[in-house]
C-alpha positions in Angstrom: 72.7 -20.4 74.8 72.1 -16.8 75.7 74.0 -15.7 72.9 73.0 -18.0 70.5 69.3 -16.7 71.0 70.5 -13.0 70.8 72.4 -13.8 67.6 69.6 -15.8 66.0 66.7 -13.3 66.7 68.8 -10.6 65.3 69.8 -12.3 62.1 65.6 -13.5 61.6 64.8 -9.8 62.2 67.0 -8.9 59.8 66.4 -11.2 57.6 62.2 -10.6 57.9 62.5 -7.1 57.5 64.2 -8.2 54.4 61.7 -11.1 53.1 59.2 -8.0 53.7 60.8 -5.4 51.8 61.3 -7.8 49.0 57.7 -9.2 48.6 56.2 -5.3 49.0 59.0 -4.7 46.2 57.8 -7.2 43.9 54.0 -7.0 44.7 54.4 -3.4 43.9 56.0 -4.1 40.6 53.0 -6.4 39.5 50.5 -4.2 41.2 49.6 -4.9 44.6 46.1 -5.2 44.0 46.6 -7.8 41.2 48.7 -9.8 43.1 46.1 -10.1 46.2 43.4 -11.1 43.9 45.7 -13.4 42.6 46.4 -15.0 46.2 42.8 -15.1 46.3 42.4 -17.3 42.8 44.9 -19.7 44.1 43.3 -23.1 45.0 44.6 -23.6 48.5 43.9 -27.1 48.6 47.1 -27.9 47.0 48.5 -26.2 49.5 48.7 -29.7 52.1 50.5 -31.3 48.7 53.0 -28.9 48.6 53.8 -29.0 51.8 54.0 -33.1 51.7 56.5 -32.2 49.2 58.7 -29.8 51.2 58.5 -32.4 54.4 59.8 -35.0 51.8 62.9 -32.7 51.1 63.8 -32.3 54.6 63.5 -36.1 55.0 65.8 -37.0 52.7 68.2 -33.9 53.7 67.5 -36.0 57.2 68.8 -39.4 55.3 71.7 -37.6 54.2 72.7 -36.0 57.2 72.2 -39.3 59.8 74.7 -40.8 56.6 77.1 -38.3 57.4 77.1 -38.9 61.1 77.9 -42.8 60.7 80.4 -41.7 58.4 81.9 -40.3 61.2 81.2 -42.4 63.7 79.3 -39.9 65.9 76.9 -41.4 67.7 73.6 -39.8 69.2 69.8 -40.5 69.1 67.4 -40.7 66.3 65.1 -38.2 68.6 68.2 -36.3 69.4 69.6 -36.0 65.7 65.9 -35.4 64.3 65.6 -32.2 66.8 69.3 -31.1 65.8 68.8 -31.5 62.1 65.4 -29.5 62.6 66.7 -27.4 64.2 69.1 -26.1 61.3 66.6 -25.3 59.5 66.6 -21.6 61.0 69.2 -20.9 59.7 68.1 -21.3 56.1 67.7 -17.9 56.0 72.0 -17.2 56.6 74.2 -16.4 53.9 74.8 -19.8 51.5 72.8 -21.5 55.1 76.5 -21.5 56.5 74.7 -20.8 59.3 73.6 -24.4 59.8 77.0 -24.8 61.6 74.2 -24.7 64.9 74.1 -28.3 64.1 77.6 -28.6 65.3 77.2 -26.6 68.4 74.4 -28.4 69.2 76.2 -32.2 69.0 78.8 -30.0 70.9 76.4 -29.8 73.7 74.9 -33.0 73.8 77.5 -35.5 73.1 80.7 -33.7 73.3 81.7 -34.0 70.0 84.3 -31.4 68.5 83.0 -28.8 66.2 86.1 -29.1 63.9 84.8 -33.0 63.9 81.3 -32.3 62.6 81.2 -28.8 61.1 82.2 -30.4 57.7 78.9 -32.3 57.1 77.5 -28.7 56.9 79.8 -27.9 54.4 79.2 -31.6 52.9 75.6 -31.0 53.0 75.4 -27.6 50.6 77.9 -28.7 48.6 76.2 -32.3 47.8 73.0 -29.7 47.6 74.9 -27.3 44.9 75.4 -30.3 42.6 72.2 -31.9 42.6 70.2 -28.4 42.0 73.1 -27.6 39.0 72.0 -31.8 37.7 68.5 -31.1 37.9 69.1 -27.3 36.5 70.5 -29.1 33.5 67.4 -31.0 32.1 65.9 -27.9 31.3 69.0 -25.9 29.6 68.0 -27.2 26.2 64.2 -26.1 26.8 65.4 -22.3 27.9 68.4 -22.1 26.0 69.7 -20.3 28.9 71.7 -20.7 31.8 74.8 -22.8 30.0 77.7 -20.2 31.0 76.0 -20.2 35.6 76.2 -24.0 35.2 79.5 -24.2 33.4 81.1 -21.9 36.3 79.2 -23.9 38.8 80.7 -26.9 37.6 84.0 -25.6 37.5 83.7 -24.4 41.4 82.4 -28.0 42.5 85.3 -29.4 39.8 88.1 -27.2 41.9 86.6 -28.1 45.5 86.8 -31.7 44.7 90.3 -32.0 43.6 91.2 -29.3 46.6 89.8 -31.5 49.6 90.4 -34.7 47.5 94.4 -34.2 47.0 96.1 -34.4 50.4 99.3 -32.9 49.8 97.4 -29.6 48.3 95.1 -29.5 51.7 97.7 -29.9 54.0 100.2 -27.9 52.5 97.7 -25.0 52.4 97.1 -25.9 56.0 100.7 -26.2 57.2 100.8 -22.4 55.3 97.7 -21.1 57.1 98.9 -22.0 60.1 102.0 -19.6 60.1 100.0 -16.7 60.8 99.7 -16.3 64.1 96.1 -15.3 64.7 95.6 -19.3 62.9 98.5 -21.1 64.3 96.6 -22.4 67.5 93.6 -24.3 65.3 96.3 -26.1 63.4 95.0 -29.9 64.7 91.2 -28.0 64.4 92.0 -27.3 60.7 93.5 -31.3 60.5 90.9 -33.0 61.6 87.9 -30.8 59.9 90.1 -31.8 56.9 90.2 -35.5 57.8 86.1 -35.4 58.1 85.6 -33.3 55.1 87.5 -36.1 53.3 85.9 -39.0 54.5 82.2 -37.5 53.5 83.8 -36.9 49.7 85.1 -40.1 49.1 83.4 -41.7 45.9 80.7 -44.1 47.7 79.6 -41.3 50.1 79.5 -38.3 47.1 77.2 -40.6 45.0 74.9 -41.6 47.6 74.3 -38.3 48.9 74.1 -36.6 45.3 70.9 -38.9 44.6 69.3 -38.9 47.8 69.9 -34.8 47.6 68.7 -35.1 43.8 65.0 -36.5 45.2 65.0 -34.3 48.0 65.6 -31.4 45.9 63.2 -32.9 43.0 60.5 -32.8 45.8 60.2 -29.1 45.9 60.3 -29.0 41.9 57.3 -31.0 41.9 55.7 -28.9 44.6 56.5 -25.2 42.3 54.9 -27.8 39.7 51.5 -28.2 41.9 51.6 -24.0 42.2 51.0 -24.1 38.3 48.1 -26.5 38.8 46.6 -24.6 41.8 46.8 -20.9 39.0 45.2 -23.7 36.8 48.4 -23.1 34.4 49.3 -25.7 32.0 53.1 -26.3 31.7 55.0 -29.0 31.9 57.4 -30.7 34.8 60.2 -30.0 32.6 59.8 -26.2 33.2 58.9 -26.6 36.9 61.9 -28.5 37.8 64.3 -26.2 35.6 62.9 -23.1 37.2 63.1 -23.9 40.9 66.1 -25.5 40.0 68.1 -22.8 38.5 66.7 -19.8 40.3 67.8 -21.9 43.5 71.0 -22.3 42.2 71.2 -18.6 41.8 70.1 -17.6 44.8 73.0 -20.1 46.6 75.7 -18.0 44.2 74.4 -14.7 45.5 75.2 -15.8 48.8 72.7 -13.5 50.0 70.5 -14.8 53.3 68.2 -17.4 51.7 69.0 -16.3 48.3 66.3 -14.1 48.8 65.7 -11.5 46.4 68.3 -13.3 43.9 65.9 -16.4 44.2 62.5 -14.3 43.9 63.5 -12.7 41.1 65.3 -15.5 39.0 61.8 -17.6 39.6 59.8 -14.1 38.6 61.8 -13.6 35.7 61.3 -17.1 34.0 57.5 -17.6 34.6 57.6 -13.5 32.7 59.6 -15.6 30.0 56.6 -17.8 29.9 54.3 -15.2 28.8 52.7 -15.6 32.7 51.4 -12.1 33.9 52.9 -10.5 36.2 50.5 -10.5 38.8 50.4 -14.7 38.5 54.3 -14.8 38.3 54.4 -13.0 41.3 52.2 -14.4 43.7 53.9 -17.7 42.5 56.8 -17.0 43.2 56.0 -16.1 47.0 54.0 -19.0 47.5 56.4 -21.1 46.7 58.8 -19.1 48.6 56.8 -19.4 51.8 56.4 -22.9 51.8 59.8 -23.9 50.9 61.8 -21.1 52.6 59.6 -19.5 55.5 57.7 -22.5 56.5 61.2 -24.3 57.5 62.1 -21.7 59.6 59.0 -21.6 61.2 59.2 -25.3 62.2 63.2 -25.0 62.9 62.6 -22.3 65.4 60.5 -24.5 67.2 62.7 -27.2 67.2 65.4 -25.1 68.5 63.5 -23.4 71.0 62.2 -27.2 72.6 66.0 -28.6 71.8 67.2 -25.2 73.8 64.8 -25.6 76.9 66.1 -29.3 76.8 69.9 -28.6 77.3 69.0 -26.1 79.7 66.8 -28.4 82.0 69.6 -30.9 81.8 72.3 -28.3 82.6 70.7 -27.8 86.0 71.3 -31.8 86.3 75.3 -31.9 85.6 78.2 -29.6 85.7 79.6 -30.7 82.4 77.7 -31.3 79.0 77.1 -35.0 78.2 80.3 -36.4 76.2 80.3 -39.4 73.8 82.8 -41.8 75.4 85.5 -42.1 73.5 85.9 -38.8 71.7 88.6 -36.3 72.1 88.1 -32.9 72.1 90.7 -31.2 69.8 
């Protein structure tokens, strides 16, 4: 746990100091002054709605991620999963939120369950999230006339993923061939059974279901970049809302920077310039929406992890071994 908690504090330092330089960066751009008056013209009482909104997302992310755990018959409390899946959330702010593989560690620790067994619904998770932001990035193509060739490669990558984990002999052979080198020949039955979770949670039924309840969660935060154009009192419609967020978070995942973050900033900046929205306004809705979407979810993940942390702890003074879900093998 020690290291976890020097690993994590280092990566949200990093990662502030980042979120920092990039807001002073843009606020400077539109004119700092500008853009605090505009923070100041912005009717907060949207602000509860928005974050409704955001709250809605994680809930269905939660949906999707208890699916994934029946999927794979891992077993653990609704309290216990809820403080897990919250828990995540700090790492939003890692590279393509690969960093969410804390979840794992954290079933690890409470029920025994293999990493190589659940790591995959991480993986599951932000590829089911890819597709539904590059579906919902789609309905406002024809609007923008822009953005055809990012969605046409995204497809592609989501296309050559599927038929990778969904075509046995290819997966296994490039397995059996991994495993030759000698620094991966000892995680040969790790890399087998991540494999045999990653395609259980791809199979048809599972991809669908997951796709639309990631589609809502996903069309949640849309409409809550939709309520910052009401709160600037700007007229435009849901169309535009949903393609921006859409697409610029889309972008943002491609850049595989932490959080997207400048890559995402910018993309959102960029199209509300397109809409003849000054600078100032594009700007300071940009980081509003970035707080609450972003930055408020770590906020609430770090407390989740720091309560979820002071409960293994407390219960490692009580046994010698962490609890383990009977039944499961560790591989």
């Amino acid at each position: 746990m020690n290291g976890i908690n020097s690993s994590w504090h280092k990566r949200f330092l990093i990662s502030l100091i980042l979120g920092v330089a990039v807001f002073l960066g843009f606020s400077f751009y539109a004119d700092f002054e500008q853009t605090i008056r505009a923070f100041q013209a912005f009717n907060w009482r949207y602000l509860p709605l928005i974050l409704l909104l955001v709250l809605a997302n994680y809930l269905f992310r939660y949906l999707k991620w208890s699916y994934y755990l029946h999927i794979l018959d891992i077993r653990i409390s609704q309290k216990e999963s809820l403080a897990i899946f919250i828990s995540g959330l700090t790492m939003a702010i890692t590279p393509g939120k690969m960093g969410e593989v804390l979840k794992s560690y954290l079933l690890k620790e409470i029920n025994g369950t293999p990493i190589s067994r659940s790591a995959p619904i991480v993986l599951a998770e932000r590829f089911t999230d890819f597709m539904s932001i590059a579906l919902l990035s789609v309905f406002g193509v024809t609007t923008f006339r822009y953005g055809l060739q990012t969605l046409g490669i995204s497809f592609g990558l989501m296309g050559l993923f599927m038929v990778m984990v969904g075509w046995p002999p290819l997966s296994l052979g490039l397995i059996k061939w991994l495993t030759k080198w000698p620094l991966i020949s000892k995680g040969a039955a790790r890399l087998e059974t991540a494999y045999d979770s990653m395609s259980s949670l791809i199979m048809p039924k599972a991809l669908i279901c997951t796709v639309l309840i990631s589609c809502l969660a996903w069309f949640c935060e849309c409409l809550g970049f939709y309520l910052v154009f009401y709160g600037f009192n700007l007229s435009y419609s849901l169309n535009s809302s949903v393609f921006i967020y859409a697409f610029s978070t889309l972008i943002g995942a491609l850049s595989m920077l932490p959080g997207g973050l400048g890559a995402t900033e910018g993309s959102i900046t960029g199209f509300l310039l397109a809409l003849n929205i000054p600078k100032h306004l594009a700007v300071a809705s940009t980081f509003i929406i970035r707080a609450c979407t972003l930055w408020f979810g770590v906020v609430v993940g770090m407390i989740a992890l720091s309560l979820t942390q002071r409960k293994l702890i407390n219960e490692s003074g009580n046994r010698s071994l962490p609890l383990r879900h009977e039944g499961t093998k560790r591989v």
